[in-house]
N, C-alpha and C positions, 0 to 999 in steps of 0.2 A: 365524441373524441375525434380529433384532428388524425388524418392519415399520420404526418410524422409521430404524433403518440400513441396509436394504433402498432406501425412496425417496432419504436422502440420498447412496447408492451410484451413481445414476441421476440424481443430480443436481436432486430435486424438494424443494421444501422448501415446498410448498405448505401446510405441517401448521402453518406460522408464519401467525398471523392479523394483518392488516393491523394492530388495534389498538396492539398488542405495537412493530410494525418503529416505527410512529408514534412511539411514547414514546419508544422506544430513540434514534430516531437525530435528535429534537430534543433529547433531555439531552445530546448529544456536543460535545465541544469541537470537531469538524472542523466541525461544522455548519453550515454559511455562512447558511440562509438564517431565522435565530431573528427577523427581524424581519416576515418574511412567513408568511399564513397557508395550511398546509397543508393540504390537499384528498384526496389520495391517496398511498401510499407503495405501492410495489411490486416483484415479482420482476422484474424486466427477462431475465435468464436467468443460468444458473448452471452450474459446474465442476467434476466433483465432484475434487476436490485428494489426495485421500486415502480408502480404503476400508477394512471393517474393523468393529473393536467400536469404532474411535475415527476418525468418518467426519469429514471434512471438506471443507465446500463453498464454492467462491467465487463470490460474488455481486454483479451489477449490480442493484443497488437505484436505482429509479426516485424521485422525490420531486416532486409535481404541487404546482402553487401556486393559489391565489386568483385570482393576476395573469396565470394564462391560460399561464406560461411554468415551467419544471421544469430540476433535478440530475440527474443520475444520480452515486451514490457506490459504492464498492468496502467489501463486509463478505465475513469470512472466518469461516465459520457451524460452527461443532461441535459435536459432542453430547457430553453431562456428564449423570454421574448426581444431580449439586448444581451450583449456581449462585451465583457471589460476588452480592451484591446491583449493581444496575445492567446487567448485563451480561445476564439472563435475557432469552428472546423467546418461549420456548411450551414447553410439555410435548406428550410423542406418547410412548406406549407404557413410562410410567416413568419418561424419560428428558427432561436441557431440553438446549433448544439454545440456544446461546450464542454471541457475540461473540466470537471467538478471535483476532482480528489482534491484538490487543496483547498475547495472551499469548506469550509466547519460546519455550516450549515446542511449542505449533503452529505458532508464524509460520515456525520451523524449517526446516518441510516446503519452504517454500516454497526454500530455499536445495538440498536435497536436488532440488526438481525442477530448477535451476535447473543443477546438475551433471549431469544427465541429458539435459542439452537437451529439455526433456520437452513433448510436445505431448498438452493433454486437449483433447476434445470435449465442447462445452455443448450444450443444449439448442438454439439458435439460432445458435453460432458456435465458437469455438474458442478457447482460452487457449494461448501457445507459450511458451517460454523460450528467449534466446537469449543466449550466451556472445559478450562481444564476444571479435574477432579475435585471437591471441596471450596471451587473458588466460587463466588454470590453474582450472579448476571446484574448487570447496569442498571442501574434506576433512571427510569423515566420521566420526566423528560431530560432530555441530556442537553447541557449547555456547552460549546463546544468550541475551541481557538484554536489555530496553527500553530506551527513550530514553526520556527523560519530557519533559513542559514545551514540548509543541508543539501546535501550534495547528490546520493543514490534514495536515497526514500524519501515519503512523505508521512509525517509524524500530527496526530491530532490528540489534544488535550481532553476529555471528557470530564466535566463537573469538578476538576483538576484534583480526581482522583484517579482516572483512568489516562494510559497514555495509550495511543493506534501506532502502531510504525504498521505502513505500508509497503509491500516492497515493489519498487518500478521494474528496474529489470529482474525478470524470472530465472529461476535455474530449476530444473528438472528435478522433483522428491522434496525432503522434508529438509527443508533450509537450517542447514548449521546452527544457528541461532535459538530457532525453535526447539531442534533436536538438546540442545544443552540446557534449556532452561527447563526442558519439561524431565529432562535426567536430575535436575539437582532439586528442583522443589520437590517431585517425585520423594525425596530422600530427606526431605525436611528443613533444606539449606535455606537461610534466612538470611544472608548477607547479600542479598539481590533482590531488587522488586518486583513482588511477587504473580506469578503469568497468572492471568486471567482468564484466556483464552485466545482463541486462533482462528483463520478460514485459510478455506485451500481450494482449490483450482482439482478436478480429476476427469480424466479423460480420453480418448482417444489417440490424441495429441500429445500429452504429455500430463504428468500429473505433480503439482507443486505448490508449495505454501506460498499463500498471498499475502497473509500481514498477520502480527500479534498483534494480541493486546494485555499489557501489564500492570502492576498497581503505578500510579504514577507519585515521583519523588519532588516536593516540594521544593526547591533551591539545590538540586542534585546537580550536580555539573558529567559531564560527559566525559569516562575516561578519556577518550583518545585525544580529547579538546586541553584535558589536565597534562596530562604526559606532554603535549608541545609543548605548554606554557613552561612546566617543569625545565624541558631540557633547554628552549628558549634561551632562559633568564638564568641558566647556570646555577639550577638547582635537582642537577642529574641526581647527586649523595639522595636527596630525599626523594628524587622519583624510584632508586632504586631501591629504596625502604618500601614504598608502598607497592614496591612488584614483589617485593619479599613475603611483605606481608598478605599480599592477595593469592602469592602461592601457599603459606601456612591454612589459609584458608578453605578453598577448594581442594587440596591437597588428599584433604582426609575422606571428600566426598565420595 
């Protein structure tokens, strides 16, 4: 095993120089903070996800501002003998590392540990995965596409009955999102597709959900994507029926 697959085995990816994370994760669409100027970008700590000739690390990337105040965002780092344009962050021993959350083929792993209930150690903390209660872990082998045309996460398809949302930038505890879906399936609620499971981030540093994973809905369209169209095309009467009726709903939960 090559030194650079050696470190990222261990979880060090120190061989990425700051200049590289900088460009990379201000061209990003998740990128929340394009309007402020960045100062510092960094490893916060890392997991190594996968080992091998084909290693893969997940990483809390730090992001320091001008304005005295900072991100922290989630990259899932691999090593490639070439690199698509955009996605490159350094060369070590031959070999680049690269951006892999949005590729299908590594974000994969992540659905594999996910049926493992799999707990890795970082450098500073720990990454877990957890199957919610009664839900049936991913079958193997998992075939696996993008979502495209999103803004703050990254979303992957699994055997298109599983959906990944990813989350890019982190917030500190159990993400709003996660917190409600595991309160309403908790309770039986079935007008939502249904949480499968989760992984999370815990640590010295901070401790915070990294991504779910739900049942995925075939031809579902995305409330917030419906409600523009709705109010768009001046058909607010009926968007406000279906907020009516999404409150009759959850209401009694």
């Amino acid at each position: 095993m090559i030194e650079a697959e050696q470190r990222m085995a261990a979880g060090d990816l120190g061989f990425i120089e700051e200049p590289a994370l900088v460009e990379f994760v201000r061209t990003q669409r998740w990128f929340g903070g394009k309007s402020r100027e960045v100062t510092h970008v960094g490893v916060l700590d890392a997991a190594p996800m996968r080992t091998g000739d084909s290693p893969l690390v997940d990483a809390l990337v730090e992001v320091r501002y001008q304005s005295g105040t900072h991100d922290v965002y989630q990259l899932l780092i691999g090593l490639r003998d070439e690199a698509e344009p955009g996605c490159e962050l350094g060369w070590a021993d031959g070999r680049v590392a690269v951006e892999a959350l949005s590729d299908p083929t590594d974000a994969r792993q992540l659905g594999v540990l996910l049926a493992e209930s799999a707990h890795i150690d970082a450098g500073e903390g720990a990454i877990d995965f957890f199957l919610a209660p009664g839900a049936p872990p991913p079958r193997e082998p998992l075939a696996a596409r993008r979502l495209g045309a999103e803004q703050s996460n990254s979303s992957i398809v699994f055997d298109e009955e599983l959906f990944l949302k990813a989350y890019r930038r982190l917030e500190p505890g159990m993400n709003p999102e996660l917190e409600l879906l595991r309160f309403l399936c908790e309770r039986g609620f079935e007008n939502i597709p249904e949480l499968i499971g989760w992984y999370e981030y815990t640590g010295r540093l901070m401790a915070a959900t990294l991504g779910i994973v739900q049942r995925f809905v075939r031809g579902g369209i995305d409330g917030w994507s419906l409600a523009l169209e709705m109010l768009t095309s001046g058909e607010g009467d009926l968007f406000l029926g279906h907020a009516e009726r999404l409150g009759d709903l959850t209401g009694g939960q």
